[in-house]
C-alpha positions in Angstrom: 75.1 109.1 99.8 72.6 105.8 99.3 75.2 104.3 97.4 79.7 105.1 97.9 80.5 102.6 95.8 82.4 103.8 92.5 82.3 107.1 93.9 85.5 109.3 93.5 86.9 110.9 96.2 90.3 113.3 96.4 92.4 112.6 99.7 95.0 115.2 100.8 98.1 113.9 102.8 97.1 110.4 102.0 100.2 108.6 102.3 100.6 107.8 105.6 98.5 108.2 109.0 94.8 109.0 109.1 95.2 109.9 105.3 96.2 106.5 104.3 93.4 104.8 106.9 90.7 106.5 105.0 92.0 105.9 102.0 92.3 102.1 102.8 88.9 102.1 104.2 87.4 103.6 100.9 89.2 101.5 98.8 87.3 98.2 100.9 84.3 100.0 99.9 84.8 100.3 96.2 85.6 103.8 96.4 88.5 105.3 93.8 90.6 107.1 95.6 93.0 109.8 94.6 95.4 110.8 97.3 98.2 113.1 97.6 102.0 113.7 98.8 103.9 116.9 97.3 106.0 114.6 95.5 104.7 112.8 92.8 106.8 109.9 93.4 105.8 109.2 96.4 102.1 109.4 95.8 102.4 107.1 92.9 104.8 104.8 94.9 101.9 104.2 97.8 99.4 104.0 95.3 101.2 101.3 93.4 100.8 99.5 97.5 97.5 100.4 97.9 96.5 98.8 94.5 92.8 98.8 93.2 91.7 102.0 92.1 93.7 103.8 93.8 95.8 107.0 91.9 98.7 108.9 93.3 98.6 112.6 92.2 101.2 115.6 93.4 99.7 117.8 95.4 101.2 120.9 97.7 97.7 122.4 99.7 99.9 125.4 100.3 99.5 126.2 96.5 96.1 126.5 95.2 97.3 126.0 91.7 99.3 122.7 93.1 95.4 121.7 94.4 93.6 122.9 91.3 95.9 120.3 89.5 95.3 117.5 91.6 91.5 118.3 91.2 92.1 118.4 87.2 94.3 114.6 87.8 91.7 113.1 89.6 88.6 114.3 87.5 90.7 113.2 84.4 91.8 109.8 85.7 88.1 108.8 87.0 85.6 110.5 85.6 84.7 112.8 88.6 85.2 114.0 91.7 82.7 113.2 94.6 84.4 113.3 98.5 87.2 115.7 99.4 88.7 114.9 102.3 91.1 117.7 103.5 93.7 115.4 105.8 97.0 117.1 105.3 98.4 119.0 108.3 101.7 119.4 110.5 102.7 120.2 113.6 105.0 122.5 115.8 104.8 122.6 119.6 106.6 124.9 121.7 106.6 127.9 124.0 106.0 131.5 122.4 110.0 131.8 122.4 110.6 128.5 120.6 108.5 128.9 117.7 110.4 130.3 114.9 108.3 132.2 112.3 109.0 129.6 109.6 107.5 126.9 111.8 104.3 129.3 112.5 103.8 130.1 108.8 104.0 126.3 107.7 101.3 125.3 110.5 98.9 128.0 109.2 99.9 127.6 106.2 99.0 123.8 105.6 96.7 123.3 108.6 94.3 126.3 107.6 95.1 127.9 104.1 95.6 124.4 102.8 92.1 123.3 103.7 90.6 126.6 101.9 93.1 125.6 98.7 92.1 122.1 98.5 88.1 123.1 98.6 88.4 125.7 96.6 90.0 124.0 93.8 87.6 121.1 94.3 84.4 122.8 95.3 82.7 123.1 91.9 83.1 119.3 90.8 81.6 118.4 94.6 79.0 120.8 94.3 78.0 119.0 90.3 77.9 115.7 91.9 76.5 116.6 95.2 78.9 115.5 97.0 80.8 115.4 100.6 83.5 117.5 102.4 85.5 115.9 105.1 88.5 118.1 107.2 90.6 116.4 109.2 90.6 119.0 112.4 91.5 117.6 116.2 90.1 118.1 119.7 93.3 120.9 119.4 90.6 122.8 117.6 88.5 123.2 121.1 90.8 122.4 123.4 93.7 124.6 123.9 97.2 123.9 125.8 100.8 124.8 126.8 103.0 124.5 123.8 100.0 125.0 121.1 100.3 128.7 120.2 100.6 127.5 116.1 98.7 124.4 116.1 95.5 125.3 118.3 95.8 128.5 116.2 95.2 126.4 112.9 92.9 123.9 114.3 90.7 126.5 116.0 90.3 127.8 112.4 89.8 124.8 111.0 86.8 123.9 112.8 85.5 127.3 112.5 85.9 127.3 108.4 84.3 123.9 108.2 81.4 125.1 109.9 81.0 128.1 108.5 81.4 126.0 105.4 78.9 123.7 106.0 76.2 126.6 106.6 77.4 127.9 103.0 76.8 124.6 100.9 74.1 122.5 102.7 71.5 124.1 100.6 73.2 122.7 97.5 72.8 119.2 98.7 76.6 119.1 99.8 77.8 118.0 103.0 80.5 119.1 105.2 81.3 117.6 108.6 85.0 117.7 110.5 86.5 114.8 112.3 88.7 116.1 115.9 90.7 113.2 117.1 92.5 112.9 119.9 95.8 110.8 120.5 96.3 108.7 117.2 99.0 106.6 116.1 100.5 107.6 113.7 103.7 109.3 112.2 102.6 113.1 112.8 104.6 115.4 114.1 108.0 112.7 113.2 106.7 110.4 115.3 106.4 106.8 114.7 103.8 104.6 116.1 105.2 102.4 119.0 105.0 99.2 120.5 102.8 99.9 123.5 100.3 102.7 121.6 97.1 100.3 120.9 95.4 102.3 123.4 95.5 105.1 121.1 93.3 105.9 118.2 94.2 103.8 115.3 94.1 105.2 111.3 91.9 102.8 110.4 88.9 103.9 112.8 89.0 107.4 111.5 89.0 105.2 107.7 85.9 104.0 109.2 84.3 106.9 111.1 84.8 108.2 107.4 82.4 105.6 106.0 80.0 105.9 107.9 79.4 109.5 107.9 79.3 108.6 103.8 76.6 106.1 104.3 74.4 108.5 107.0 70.8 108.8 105.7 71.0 112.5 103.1 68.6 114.2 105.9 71.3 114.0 108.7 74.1 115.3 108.9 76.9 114.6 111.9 78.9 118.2 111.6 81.2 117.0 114.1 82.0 114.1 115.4 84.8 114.3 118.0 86.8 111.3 118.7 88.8 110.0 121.3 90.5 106.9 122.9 88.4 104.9 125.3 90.8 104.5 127.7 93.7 106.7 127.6 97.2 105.8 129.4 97.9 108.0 132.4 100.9 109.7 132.5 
């Protein structure tokens, strides 16, 4: 995109962590930002933080009617809908005998089908304006380990329907690339950041990782861009 500013973009999960980076790093650039929670109260109440043009819509990616509404919110609040970024996920970690089927289901579930609900209910209004897909995947979506039966499962998809993705659209002048972090701080999986985890990943470096994969020149296109800290702890 030559120029981000006033452009519209949809945010999934954007109320805390990575979600809430991006969408602060947009909203420094003059982008409106829509962003999500499944509650409609919460959306609107970190919205109200956020300030600026930023709108909080409800938004389950489980439910592709949930998704098609937020599409429908954003597109009638502002106009249009140019960025999707497809941040919301979970996570479940455990040995074959600890995962319950219920924690299995909601990994997929969000991590993978939610992706595939929030671009298909937004893929027509990026495909109008030309626009940019973004998925949130993680270097657990090449690198598998102990514990990650569920979550390697959904990131390993992810990457692989982002790519696939990206060979489908890029004739129709729309980009998709996938960001895989690595140790973030953030509150995923119920944890809270900590005194002690600067060494990790910070929110606001995928916000800006984000920007500047919106301001690459139209003829490139990074279609990942893996990302991890500099100088991890040692355990």
């Amino acid at each position: 995109m030559k120029n981000i500013k006033n452009k519209v973009a949809l945010i999934t999960g954007g109320t805390k962590g990575i979600g809430l980076g991006i969408a602060k790093a947009m909203l420094e650039h003059d982008i409106k930002v829509a962003i999500t929670s499944r509650t409609l109260e919460d959306a609107q109440s970190v919205a109200s933080q956020l300030g600026g043009d930023a709108l909080g819509v409800a938004g389950d990616v489980r439910d592709l009617k949930s998704m098609k509404s937020a599409v429908a919110a954003t597109i009638e609040a502002f106009g249009q809908l140019d960025i999707l970024i497809a941040n919301a996920g979970v996570g479940y970690f455990g040995s074959i005998e600890e995962l319950t089927p219920e924690q299995w289901h909601q990994t997929i579930d969000t991590n993978l089908t939610g992706v595939f609900n929030t671009v298909k209910a937004g893929i027509n209004a990026i495909k109008q304006n030309k626009g940019y897909i973004i998925s949130i995947s993680s270097l657990a979506g090449a690198n598998f380990f102990a514990g990650g039966t569920a979550y390697n499962a959904s990131k390993f998809g992810l990457t692989g329907f982002s790519q696939a993705l990206m060979l489908d659209v890029r004739q129709d002048d729309v980009k998709v690339s996938t960001i895989m972090p690595g140790s973030v701080s953030s509150h995923f999986g119920g944890r809270s950041p900590k005194e002690g985890s600067d060494w990790r990943i910070q929110p606001e470096d995928i916000g800006q990782i984000v920007i500047d994969l919106l301001q690459m020149h139209p003829r490139t296109l990074p279609s990942k861009v893996e990302v991890r800290p500099s100088k991890p702890k040692s355990n």
